[in-house]
C-alpha positions in Angstrom: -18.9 82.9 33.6 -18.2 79.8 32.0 -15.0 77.7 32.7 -12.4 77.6 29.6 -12.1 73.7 28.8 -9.2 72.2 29.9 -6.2 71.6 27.5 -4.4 68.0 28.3 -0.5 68.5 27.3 2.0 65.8 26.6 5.9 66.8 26.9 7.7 64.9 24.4 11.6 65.1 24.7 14.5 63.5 22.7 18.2 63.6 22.6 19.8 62.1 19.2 23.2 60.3 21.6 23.4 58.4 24.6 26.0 60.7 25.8 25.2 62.1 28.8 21.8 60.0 29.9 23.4 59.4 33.0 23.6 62.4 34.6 21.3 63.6 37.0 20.1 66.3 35.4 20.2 65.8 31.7 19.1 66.8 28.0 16.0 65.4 28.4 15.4 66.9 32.1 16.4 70.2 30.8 14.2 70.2 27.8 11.0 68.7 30.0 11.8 71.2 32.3 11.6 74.5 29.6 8.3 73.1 28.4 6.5 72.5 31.8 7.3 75.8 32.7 5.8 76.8 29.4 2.7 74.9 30.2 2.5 76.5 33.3 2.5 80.2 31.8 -0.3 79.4 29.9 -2.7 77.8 32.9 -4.9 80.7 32.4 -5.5 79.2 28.9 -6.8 75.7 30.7 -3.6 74.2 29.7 -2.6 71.1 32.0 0.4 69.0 32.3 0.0 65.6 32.4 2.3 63.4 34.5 3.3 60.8 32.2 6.8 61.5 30.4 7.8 60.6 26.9 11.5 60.3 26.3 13.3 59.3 23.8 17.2 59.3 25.3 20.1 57.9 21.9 17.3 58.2 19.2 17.9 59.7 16.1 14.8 62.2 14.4 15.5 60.8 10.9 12.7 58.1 12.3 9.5 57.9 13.4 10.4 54.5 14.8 10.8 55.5 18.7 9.7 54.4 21.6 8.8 56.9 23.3 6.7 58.8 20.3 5.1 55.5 19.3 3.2 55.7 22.8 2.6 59.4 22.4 1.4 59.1 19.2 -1.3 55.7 20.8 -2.3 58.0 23.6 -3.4 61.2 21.1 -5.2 58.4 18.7 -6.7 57.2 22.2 -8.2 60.9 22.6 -6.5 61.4 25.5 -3.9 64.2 24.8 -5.1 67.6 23.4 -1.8 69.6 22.7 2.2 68.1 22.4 4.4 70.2 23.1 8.2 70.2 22.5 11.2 72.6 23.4 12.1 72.7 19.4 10.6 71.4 16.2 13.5 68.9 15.3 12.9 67.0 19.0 9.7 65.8 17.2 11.0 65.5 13.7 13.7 66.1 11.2 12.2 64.5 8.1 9.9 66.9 6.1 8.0 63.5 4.8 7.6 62.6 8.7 6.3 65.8 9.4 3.4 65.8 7.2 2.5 61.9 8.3 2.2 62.7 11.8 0.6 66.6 11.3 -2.6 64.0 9.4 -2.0 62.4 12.6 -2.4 64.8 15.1 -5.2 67.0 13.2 -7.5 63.4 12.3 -7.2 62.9 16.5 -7.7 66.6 17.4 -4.6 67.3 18.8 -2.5 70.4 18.2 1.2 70.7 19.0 3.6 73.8 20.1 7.7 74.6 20.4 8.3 76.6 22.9 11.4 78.3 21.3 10.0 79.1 18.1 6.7 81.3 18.0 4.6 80.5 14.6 1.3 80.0 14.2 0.3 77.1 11.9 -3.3 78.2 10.8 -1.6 81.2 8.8 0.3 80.4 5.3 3.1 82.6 6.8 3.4 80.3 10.0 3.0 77.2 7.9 6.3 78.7 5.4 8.4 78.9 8.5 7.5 75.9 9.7 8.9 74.3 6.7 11.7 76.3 6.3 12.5 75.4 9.9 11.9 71.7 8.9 14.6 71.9 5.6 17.0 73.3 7.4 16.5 70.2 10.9 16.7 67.7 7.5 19.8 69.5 6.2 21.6 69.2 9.1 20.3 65.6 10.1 21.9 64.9 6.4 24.9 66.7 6.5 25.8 65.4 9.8 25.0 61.6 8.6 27.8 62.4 5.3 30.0 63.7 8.1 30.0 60.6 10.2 30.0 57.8 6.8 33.1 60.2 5.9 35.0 60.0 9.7 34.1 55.9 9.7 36.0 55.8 6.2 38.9 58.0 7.5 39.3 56.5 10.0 39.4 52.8 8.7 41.3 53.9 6.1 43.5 54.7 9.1 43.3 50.9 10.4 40.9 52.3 13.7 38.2 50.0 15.2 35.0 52.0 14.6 32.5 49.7 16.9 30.0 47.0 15.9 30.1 43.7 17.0 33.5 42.5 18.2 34.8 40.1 16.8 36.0 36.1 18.8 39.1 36.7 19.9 39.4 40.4 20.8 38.3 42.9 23.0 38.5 46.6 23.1 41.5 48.6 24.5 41.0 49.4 27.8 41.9 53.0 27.2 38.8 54.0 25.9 40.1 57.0 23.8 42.1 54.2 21.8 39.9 53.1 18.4 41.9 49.6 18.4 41.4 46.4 19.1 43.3 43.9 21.9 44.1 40.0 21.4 42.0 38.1 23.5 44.5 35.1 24.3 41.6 32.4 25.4 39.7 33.0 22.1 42.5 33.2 20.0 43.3 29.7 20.5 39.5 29.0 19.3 40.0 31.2 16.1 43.4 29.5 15.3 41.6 26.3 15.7 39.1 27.1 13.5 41.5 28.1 10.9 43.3 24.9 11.3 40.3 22.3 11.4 39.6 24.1 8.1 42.7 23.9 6.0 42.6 20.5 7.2 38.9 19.4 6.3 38.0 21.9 3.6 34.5 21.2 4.9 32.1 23.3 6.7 30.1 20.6 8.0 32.6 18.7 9.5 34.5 21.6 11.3 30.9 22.3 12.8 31.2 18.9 14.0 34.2 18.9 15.2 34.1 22.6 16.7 31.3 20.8 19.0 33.1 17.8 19.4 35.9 20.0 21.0 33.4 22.4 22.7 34.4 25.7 21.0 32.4 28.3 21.5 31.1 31.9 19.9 31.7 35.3 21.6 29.8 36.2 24.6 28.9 39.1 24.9 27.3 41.2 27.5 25.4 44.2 26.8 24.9 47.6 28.4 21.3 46.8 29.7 22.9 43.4 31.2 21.6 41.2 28.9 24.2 38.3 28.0 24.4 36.8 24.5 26.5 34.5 22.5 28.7 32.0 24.0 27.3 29.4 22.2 28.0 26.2 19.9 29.2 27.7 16.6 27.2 27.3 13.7 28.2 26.9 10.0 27.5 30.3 8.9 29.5 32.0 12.2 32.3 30.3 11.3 32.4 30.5 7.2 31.8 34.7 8.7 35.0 34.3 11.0 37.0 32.4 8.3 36.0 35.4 5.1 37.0 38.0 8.0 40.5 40.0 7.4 40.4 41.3 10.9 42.4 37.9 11.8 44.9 39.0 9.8 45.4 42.6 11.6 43.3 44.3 8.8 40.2 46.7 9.0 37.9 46.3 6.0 35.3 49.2 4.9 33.1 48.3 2.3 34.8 46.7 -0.5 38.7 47.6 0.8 40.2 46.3 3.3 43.5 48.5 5.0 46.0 47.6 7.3 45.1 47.8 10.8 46.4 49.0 13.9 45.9 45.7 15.7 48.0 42.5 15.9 47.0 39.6 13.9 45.7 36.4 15.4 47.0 34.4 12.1 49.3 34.3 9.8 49.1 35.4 6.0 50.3 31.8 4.5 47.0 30.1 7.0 44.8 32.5 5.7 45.6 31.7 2.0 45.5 28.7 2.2 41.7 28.4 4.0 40.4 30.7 1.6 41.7 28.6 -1.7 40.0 25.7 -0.3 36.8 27.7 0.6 36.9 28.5 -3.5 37.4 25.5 -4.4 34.5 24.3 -2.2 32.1 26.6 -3.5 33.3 25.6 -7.8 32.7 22.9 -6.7 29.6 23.3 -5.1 27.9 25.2 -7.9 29.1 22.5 -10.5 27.7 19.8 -8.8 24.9 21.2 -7.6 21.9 19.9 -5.5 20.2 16.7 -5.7 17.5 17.1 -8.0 18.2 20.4 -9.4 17.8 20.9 -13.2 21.9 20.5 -14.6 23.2 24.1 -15.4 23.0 23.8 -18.9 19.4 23.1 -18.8 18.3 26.0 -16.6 17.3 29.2 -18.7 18.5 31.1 -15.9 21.1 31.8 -13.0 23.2 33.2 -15.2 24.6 35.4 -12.6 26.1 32.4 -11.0 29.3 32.9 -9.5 29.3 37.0 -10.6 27.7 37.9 -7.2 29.0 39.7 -3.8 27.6 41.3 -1.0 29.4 44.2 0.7 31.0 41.2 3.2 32.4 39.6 0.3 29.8 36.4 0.4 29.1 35.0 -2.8 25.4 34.9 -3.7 24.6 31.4 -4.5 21.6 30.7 -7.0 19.2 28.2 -5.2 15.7 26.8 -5.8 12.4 26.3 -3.9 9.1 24.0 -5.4 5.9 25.6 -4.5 2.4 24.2 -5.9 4.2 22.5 -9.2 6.3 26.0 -9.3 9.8 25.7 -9.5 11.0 29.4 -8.0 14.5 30.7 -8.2 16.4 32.6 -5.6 19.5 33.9 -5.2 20.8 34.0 -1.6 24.3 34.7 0.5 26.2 31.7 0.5 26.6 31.8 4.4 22.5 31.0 4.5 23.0 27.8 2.7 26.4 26.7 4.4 23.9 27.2 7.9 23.1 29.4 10.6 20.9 32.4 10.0 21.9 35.8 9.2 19.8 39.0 8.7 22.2 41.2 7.2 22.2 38.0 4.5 20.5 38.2 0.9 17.8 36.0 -0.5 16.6 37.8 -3.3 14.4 36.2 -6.4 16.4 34.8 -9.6 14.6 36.4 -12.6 13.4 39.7 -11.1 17.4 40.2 -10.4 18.6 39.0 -13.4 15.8 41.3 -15.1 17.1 44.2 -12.9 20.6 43.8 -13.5 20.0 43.6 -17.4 17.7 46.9 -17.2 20.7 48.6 -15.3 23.2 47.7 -17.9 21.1 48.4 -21.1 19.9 51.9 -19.3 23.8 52.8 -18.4 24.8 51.9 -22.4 21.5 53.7 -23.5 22.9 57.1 -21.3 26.3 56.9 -22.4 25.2 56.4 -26.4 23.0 59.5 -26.1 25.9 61.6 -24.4 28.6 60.6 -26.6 30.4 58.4 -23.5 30.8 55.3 -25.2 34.8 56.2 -26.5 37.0 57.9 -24.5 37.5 61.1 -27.1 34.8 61.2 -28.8 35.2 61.6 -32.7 32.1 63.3 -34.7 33.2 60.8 -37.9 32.4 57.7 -36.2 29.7 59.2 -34.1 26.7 57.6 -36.2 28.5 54.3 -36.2 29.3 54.1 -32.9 25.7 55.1 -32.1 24.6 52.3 -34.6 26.3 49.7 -32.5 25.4 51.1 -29.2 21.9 50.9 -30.1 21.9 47.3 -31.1 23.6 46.2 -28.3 21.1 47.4 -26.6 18.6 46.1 -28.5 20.1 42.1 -28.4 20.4 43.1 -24.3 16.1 43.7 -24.4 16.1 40.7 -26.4 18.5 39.1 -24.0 17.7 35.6 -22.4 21.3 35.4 -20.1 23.9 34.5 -22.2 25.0 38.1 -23.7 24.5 39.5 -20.1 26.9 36.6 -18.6 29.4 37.5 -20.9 29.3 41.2 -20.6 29.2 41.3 -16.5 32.4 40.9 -14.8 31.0 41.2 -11.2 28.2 42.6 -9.2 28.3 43.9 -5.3 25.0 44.5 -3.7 25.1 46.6 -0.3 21.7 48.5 1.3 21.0 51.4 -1.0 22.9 50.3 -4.0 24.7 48.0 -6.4 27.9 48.1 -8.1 28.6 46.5 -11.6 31.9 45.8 -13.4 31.6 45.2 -17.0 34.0 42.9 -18.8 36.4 45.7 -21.1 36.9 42.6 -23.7 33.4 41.9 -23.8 32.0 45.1 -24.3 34.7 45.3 -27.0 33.5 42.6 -28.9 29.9 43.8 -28.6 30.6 47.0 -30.0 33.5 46.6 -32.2 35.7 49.5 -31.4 39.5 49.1 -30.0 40.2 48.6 -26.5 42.4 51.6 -26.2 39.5 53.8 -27.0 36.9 52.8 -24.6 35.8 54.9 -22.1 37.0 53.9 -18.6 33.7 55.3 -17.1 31.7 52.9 -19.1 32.8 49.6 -17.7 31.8 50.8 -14.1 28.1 51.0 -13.1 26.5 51.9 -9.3 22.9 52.2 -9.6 20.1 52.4 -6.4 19.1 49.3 -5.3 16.8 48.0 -2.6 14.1 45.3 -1.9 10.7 45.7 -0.8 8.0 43.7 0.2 4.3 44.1 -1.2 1.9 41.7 0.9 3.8 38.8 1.0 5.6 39.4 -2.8 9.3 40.9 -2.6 10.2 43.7 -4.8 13.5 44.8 -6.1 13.8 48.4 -7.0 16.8 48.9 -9.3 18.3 51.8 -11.1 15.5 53.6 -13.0 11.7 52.5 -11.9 10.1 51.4 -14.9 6.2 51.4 -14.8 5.0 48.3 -13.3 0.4 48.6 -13.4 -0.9 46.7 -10.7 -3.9 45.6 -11.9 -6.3 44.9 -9.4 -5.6 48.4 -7.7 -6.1 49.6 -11.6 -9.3 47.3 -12.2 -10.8 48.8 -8.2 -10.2 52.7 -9.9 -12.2 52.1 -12.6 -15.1 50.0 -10.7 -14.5 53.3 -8.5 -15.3 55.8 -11.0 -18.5 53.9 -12.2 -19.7 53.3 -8.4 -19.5 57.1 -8.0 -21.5 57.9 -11.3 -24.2 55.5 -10.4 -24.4 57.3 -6.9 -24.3 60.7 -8.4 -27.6 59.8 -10.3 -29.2 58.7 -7.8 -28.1 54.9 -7.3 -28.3 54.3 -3.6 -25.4 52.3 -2.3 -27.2 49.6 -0.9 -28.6 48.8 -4.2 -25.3 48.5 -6.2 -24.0 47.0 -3.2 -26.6 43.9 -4.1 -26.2 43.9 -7.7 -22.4 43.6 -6.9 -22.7 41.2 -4.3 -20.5 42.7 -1.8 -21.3 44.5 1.5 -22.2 48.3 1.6 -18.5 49.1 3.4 -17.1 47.5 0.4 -18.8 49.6 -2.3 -18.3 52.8 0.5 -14.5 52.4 0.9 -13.1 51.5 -2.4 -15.6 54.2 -3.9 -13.1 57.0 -2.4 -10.6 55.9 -5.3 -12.7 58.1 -7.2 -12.0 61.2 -5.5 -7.9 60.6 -5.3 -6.1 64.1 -6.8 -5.6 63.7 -10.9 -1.6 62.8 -10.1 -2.4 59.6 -7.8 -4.9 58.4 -10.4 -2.5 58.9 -13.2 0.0 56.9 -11.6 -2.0 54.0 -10.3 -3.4 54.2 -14.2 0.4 54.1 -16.0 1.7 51.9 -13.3 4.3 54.7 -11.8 2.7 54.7 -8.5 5.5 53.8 -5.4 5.3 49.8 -4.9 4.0 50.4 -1.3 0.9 52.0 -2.4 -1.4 49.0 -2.6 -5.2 49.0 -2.4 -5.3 47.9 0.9 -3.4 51.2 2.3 -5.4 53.1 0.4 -8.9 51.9 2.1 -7.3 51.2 5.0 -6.5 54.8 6.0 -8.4 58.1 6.0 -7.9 60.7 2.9 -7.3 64.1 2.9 -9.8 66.3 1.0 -6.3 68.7 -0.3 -5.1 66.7 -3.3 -1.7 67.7 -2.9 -2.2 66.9 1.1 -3.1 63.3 -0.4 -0.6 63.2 -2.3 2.1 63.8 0.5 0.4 60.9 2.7 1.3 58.1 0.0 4.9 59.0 -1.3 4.4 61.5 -4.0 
């Protein structure tokens, strides 16, 4: 009788919180524990344990970026796990998207996977439905529970509560640790109070570096739960314009763009704190009207028009800024803490005309909508419908045509934060542009948040704003078409190797980039009109195994 081959299982476990890890016997334990005893019913199967553990303790399943499943998933692609099993489908995953990236993963390696609390059987159409449906409902949850948390952080710094992060030179946390406040630390006062000082005296970034050494202050030093110690340095430029912007000092909690009173004592008082920050603005006027040496006078440059109308959600200005790269004069725009020193990752450097460009699209897009729905005056009247329509449309058209200066005058300010970006419209400009009284402009139409974010592409950085327009990339474009003709030279009987010669490239060449051809109708389309995500590129595409189900192909690259 011949032996049933052996299955080689993998427990993976994961708890979303810390809380608890410390126990003896914990969420993990019990959970590794309910699925080796599963393993063990089905020994008669040729199902084996193996002893290595994979644990992922404080890890949330909104990402495949874990530890613990990172070397799973290396081990299955090694060939040396057969079957992964978990005591529920959300400990692997609660992302539908994630789901479908690492099922390609398992079933390219071989490997199967089972939850030991929820029977279904994935090579039916019925098993594969629940499995999804389990899947919504994990995302749903992971969602809901994310809104749940932003609101309770809002709440409660609306209620002047320390919510955690980083704290701040010269306090510590409350020794009661139900308390969400925040204690004076005497010692590092002082330092912060100097601080203060040295700057309403100098007015001068540099120099209060300088003297800040000179006099030995130092940064926060913190010591973290695994032991590791950090901080207590020399303070750098950009530390200290940080501690100077920050209302904390003045027994405030800020969230976002508001800032509430807080339930901890001020370190300084409200007359120091005006008068630092009026000589901070006056630094940075007069920065931007002075300028650099050898940058191009502001009347000159076609651009940066967004000078001076920029925030990020800690209140930094973005300051524009220029690089010279082969002859190429490139423009950025970048948080003004990067330039006064010290680095920063939470900072913006993003590049001048693709944000302008963005920002002009998100205004004449927002005018566009609120034209075609009759938002434009507060009550809308049907006898000046076609007039107001008329003058909509061509300020929307002198915005297209737009090389700065209508945008400048129409944007008030701009706040970028991860995710989005707020606009405020000028009321009196957008008056004057469309000719109606102020008293009947709609409200709504001065106020704009639209998605924002910036990717990377190779080495080229990508904002996505608002509404994606089509943007072709043309050598994925150009490779599609070569595609299509490679395949219809093979299907007549072209051998590779010999279009491989007349093109001058290896075989693996012609063999991987050939496989465009076969792409579902929908991926072609896009790549063709240019709506295909920015991170599809032509490398990923021959760099990674396709499907044979278009729609299974079309899940693996964003669609």
């Amino acid at each position: 009788m011949s032996q049933r081959p052996k299955i080689r299982c993998a427990i993976y476990t994961r708890k979303s919180s810390d809380e608890g890890l410390d126990q003896e016997f914990n969420s993990l334990d019990a959970q590794h524990e309910a699925c080796a005893a599963y393993v063990a019913s089905q020994r008669h199967e040729g199902w084996k344990l193996l002893p290595a553990r994979f644990d992922d303790g404080g890890v949330s399943g909104g990402t495949l970026e874990r530890p613990a499943l990172q070397r799973l998933l290396a081990e299955i692609e090694a060939g040396r796990i057969d079957m992964v099993v978990v005591y529920k489908i959300d400990r692997l995953t609660r992302s539908l998207a994630d789901f479908a990236r690492l099922v390609d993963r398992l079933e390219a390696a071989n490997c199967s996977f089972v939850s030991v609390t929820q029977a279904f059987n994935t090579s039916s159409s019925m098993g594969r439905l629940t499995l999804n449906v389990l899947l919504s409902f994990a995302q749903f949850e992971r969602e809901v529970t994310a809104e749940r948390i932003r609101d309770k952080i809002a709440a409660s710094k609306k209620k002047g509560l320390w919510m955690g992060g980083n704290l701040p030179l010269g306090y510590d946390r409350d020794p009661d640790t139900k308390a969400r406040t925040l204690v004076v630390n005497q010692g590092e006062a002082a330092t912060v109070r100097r601080l203060f000082a040295l700057y309403a005296e100098q007015g001068c970034l540099r120099r209060v570096a300088e003297r800040a050494a000179d006099e030995a202050l130092r940064s926060k030093r913190r010591i973290r739960a695994s032991g590791k110690v950090s901080g207590g340095g020399p303070l750098s430029r950009g530390q200290i314009y940080y501690l100077l912007r920050n209302p904390v000092y003045l027994g405030k909690i800020r969230h976002k763009e508001k800032v509430w009173p807080g339930q901890h004592d001020a370190i300084i008082d409200q007359d120091l704190w005006n008068r630092v920050q009026e000589r901070m603005q006056v630094a940075a006027n007069r920065s931007r009207s002075q300028g650099k040496p050898g940058a191009l006078p502001r009347s000159t440059d076609p651009g940066a028009w967004l000078t001076g109308k920029l925030h990020d959600e800690t209140g930094d200005r973005l300051t524009p800024t220029h690089t010279t790269r082969k002859g190429r004069r490139l423009r950025y725009y970048v948080s003004n803490r990067l330039i006064a020193g010290g680095a920063d990752p939470a900072a913006w450097r993003l590049p001048g005309p693709a944000l302008e460009t963005s920002i002009r699209n998100i205004i004449a897009t927002h005018l566009t909508e609120a034209a075609g729905s009759h938002r434009i005056l507060d009550t809308p009247d049907a006898g000046s419908a076609d007039t107001m329509t008329r003058a909509a449309s061509d300020l929307i058209a002198r915005l297209n045509r737009d090389t700065g200066v209508l945008c400048a005058d129409l944007l008030s300010s701009a706040t970028l934060r991860r995710g989005e970006i707020d606009l405020e419209l000028d009321v009196g400009a957008l008056v004057r542009a469309l000719g109606v009284p102020e008293k009947n402009l709609c409200p709504a139409l001065a106020h704009i948040t639209a998605p924002f974010d910036l990717r990377r592409r190779g080495v080229e950085a990508r904002i996505i704003a608002g509404d994606i327009a089509p943007d072709p990339d043309p050598h994925l474009r150009a490779m599609l078409i070569r595609a299509h003709g490679w395949a219809r030279a093979l299907r007549s009987g072209t051998q590779l190797s010999d279009i491989a010669r007349r093109e001058g490239v290896p075989g693996s060449f012609i063999r991987t980039r050939t496989r465009l051809a076969f792409l579902s109708p929908g991926l072609q389309a896009a790549i063709l009109d240019g709506s295909q995500p920015p991170e599809l590129t032509l490398k990923r595409l021959v760099s990674v195994s396709h499907p044979l189900a278009w729609a299974d192909q079309e899940r693996l690259f964003g669609f």
